[in-house]
N, C-alpha and C positions, 0 to 999 in steps of 0.2 A: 504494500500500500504506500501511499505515497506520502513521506514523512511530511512535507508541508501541509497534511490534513492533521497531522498531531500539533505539528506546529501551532495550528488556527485553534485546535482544540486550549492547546496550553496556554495560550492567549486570552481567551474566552474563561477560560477557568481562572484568570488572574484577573479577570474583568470582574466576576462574580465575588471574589474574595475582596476588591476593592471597594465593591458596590458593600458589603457585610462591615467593612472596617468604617465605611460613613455612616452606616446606619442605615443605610438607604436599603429596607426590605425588600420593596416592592420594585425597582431595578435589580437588586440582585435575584430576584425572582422569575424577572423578564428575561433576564438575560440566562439563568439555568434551562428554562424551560427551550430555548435557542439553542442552546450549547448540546440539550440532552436530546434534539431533535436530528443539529448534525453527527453525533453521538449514535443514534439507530442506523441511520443511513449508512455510517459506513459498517454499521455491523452488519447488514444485509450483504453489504459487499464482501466482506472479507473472507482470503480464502487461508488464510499463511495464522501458523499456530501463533507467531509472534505476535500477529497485527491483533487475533482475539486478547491473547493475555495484558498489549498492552490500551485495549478499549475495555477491557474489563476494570484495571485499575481505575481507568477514566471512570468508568460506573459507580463506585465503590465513594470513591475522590468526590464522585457529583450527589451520590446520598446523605454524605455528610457535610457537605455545605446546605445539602436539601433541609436539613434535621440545625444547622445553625440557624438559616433564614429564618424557619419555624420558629424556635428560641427568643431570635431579634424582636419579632413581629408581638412576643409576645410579653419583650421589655419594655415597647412604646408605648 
């Protein structure tokens, strides 16, 4: 697979983490729900043992920011 798709992912997951460090829930909400969409797509695609295990971490990585936002939303 084509490592600039991890790249855009690693990107996108440093957007969501930024959006959590402002407070800002509902951006970081927008933006997992985008990230965990390009996130399916390429799992449909993927054929290489590698490419699963390293979009599986991405899943794992994006639950637990899933489970922060939740938290934040619930300090405001």
């Amino acid at each position: 697979m084509d490592e600039n798709k991890f790249s855009e992912l690693k990107n996108g997951v440093q957007e969501i983490i930024d959006f959590i460090a402002s407070k800002n829930g509902k951006e970081a909400n927008n933006k997992l729900v985008e990230v965990s969409e390009e996130l399916d797509e390429m799992l449909d695609h993927a054929e290489e043992d590698e490419d699963l295990i390293e979009i599986s971490k991405y899943q794992v990585l994006l639950n637990q920011l899933q489970q922060r936002i939740v938290s934040l939303d619930g300090q405001l």
